[in-house]
N, C-alpha and C positions, 0 to 999 in steps of 0.2 A: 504494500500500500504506500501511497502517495502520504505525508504529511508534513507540517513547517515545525521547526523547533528552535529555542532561542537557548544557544550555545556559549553565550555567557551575554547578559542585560547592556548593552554597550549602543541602545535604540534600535529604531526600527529597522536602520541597512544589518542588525544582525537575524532578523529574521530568515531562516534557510529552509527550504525546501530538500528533506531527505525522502530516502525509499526504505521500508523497516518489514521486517515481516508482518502477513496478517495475520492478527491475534485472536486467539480461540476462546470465546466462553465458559467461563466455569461456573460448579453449582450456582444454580442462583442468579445466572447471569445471564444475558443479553449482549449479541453482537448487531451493531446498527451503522449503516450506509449510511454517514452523514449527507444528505444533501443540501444543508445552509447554516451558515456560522454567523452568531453577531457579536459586534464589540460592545465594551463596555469601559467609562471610564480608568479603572481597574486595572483591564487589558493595559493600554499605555504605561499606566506607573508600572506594573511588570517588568513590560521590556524596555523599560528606562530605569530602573531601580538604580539608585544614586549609592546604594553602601552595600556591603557583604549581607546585614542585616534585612535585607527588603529586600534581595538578589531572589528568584527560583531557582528549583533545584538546574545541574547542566543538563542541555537537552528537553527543557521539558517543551510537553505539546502545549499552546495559548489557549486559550479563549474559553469560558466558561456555559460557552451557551451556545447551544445546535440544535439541528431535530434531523429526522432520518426515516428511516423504513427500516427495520428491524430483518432482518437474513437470517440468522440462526440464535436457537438459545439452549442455554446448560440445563443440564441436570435440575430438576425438580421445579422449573420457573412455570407458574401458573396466571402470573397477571397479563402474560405477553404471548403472541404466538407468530409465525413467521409472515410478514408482508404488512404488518400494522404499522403505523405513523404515532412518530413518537418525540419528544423531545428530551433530553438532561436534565437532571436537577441538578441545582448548582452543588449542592452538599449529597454526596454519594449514600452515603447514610443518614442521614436525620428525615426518619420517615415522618417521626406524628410528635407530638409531646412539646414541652421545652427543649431548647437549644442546650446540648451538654458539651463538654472540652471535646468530649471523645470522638461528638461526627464534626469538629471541625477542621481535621484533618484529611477530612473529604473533599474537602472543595475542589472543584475542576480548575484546569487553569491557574492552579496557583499551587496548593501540595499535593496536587493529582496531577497528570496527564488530562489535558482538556480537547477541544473539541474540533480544532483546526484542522482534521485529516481528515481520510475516508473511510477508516473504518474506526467503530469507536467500540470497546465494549464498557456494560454499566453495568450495575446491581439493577437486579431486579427491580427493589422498590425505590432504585434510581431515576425513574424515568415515568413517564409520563403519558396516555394517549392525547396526541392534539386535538382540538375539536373540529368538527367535521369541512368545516368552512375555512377553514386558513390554509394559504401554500404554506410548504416546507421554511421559505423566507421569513413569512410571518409567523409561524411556529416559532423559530430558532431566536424570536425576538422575545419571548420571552422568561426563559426560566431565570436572569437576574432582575432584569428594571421591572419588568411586570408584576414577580412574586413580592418583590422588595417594597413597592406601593400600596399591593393588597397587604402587605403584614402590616404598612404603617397606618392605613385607615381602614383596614374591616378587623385586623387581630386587634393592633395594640390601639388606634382610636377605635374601634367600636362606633366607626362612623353612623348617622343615620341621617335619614331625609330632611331638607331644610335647615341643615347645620352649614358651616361654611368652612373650607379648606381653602389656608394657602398655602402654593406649589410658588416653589423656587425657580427661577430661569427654563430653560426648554432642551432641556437632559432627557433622558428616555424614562430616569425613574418619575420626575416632574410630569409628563406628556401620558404617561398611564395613569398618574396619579390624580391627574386631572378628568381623565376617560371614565374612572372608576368613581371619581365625586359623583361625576353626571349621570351615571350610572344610577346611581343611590338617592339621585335628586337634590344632593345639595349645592351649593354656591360654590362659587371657585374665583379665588380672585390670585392673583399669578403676578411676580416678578422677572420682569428682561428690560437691557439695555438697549434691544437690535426694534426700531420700528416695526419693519418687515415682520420680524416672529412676536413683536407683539399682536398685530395686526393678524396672526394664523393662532394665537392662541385664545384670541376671542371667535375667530370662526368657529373653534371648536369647544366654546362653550364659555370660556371664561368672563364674567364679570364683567373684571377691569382688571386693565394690566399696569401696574406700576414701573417706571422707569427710574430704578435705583441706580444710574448715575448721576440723570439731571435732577432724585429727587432722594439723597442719600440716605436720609429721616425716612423712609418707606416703609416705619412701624406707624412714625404716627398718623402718615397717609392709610394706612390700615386699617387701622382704629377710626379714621374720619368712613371711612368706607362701610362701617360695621355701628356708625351712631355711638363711638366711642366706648362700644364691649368689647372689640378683639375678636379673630378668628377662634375658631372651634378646635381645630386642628391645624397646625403643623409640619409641613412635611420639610425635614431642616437636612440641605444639601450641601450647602455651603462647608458649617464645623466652624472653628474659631470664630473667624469674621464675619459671619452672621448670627450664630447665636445671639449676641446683647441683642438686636433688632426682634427675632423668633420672641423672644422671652417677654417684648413690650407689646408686641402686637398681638398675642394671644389672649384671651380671656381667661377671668382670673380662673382659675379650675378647669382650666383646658390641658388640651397632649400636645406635644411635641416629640415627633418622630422622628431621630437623629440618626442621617444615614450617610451623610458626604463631608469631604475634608476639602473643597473645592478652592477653600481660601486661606491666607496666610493664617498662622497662629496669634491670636494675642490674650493680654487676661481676660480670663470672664470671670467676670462678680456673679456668684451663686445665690445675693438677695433675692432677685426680683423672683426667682423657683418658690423661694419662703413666702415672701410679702404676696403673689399673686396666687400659689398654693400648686403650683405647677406640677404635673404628669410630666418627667422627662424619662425617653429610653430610646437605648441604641438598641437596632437591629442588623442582622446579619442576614440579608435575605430572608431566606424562609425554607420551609418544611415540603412534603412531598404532599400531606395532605391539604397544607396552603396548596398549594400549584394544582391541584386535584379540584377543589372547591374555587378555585379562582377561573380554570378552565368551565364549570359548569355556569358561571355568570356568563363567563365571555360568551360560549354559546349556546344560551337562552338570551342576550342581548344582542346580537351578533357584531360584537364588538372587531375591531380590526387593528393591529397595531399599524402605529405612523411605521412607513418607512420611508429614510431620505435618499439613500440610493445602495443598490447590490452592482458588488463586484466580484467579479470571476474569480476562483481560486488562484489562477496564474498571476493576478494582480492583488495580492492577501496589501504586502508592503503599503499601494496605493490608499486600500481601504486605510489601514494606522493612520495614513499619511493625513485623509480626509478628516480621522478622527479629531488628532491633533490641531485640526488648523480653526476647529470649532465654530465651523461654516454648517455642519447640520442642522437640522431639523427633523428628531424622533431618529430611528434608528439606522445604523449602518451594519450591512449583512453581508455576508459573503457565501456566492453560488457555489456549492460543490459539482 
């Protein structure tokens, strides 16, 4: 089999293209044809990794997120059978429950072998059926941004109808998260700098879109948006440098969902958690039975992920390249 691997983090011209044998399914397992791959912010710090500490293992496969058609399966697997459409979870093991040390060692794309090649194999309760109405393209978009949204607003906020979410910039986990409000009927009010994806994330539902460069205070433009209560939920991508902003804009007894590092470090005062009585928690993606119940919304809604553009496996590099230059809009995929 064909696959790419990054033979020590030194960017994206270290992305290689090798030929490895095809690997055989064991109990329990599942061998799958990837046919589409998609990036994730993640992906990049990977194959950019700045220290020894952040470095992946040598050789590993990238990307955390595929779907496929399933070809052969091991010894005793009953969830899966041969020529079914399928997609990765991002954590190999963490079927159902809380999140433990011990499946996060699973993860694709990072202390696994992920999902850049053509043949993949997974655990069993690794994987997923896609719903019946999405290409392989739009499958492989979501077992990170996708799962990562539904755990911020249906696990850990407990979203419901007529509450209001704000979604940060126009990321993939932001653009589901926003999918998934509208879904549940509630408000959605969104932060970007870029006119143009301002202007597509009210197509798609949003409110209003705040412009946090020309309008840097964009909590308390928040709060003016909300009759000075604050959003309901949180979806916090940013990390350091937006936190203080998340914490003021929220209403006092509201969540915040902390999932991105996308800005410098600086201090955060952990008052305003006290004084406004704040719900804060990080997630890690999500579970196998999140991705399970997230897929049954998508199709009974027949929800579609954004995608911004698919490129051929022989151009993987170009795809990075797109990612990096942060010219998207929703997601970047790669045809197998």
């Amino acid at each position: 089999m064909k696959c790419y691997v990054i033979p020590s983090p030194t960017g994206i011209d270290s992305l290689t293209l090798v030929e490895r044998p095809d690997p055989t399914p064991g109990p329990r397992q599942i061998l799958v044809r990837v046919r589409a791959s998609s990036l994730n912010y993640r992906d990049l710090l990977t194959i950019e990794a700045k220290s020894a500490r952040t470095a992946p293992k040598p050789d590993l496969i990238p990307l955390s997120d595929g779907a496929g058609e399933v070809v052969s399966v091991g010894r005793g697997v009953t969830r899966f059978k041969t020529g079914d459409r399928v997609a990765g979870c991002f954590m190999q093991r963490w079927f159902g429950g809380p999140i433990r040390e011990s499946v996060m060692g699973s993860a694709m794309g990072g202390a696994i072998d992920g999902m850049l090649t053509e043949l993949a194999v997974l655990e069993e309760e690794g994987a997923v059926l896609l719903p019946a109405h999405l290409s392989f393209e739009e499958g492989a978009a979501l077992p990170c941004a996708a799962v990562t949204a539904w755990n911020a607003l249906v696990v850990i906020g407990e979203l419901k109808a007529g509450e209001t979410v704000l979604v940060q910039g126009s990321g993939g986990v932001s653009i589901f998260a926003l999918q998934f409000a509208k879904m549940f009927g509630a408000r959605v009010i969104a932060t970007s700098s870029s006119a143009a994806k301002a202007a597509r994330l009210k197509q798609m539902g949003a409110e209003a879109v705040i412009d946090y460069k020309a309008t840097p205070d964009w909590d308390v433009e928040a709060m003016k948006l909300t009759g000075n209560r604050g959003v309901d939920i949180t979806v916090e991508v940013g990390g350091a440098g937006t936190l203080p902003r998340s914490f003021l804009a929220t209403r006092v007894g509201g969540r915040i969902a902390v999932i991105g590092l996308l800005t410098a470090a600086v201090t955060v005062d952990p008052m305003p958690i006290l004084r406004r009585n704040l719900r804060v928690q990080g997630l890690y993606v999500g579970s196998t039975e999140m991705f399970e119940a997230m897929n049954r919304a998508i199709e009974a809604s027949g929800l579609k992920p954004v995608i911004d553009k698919v490129f051929p496996f022989a151009e993987a590099k170009d795809a990075y390249r797109h990612l990096k230059s942060q010219q998207h809009f929703g997601k970047i995929v790669i045809a197998h």
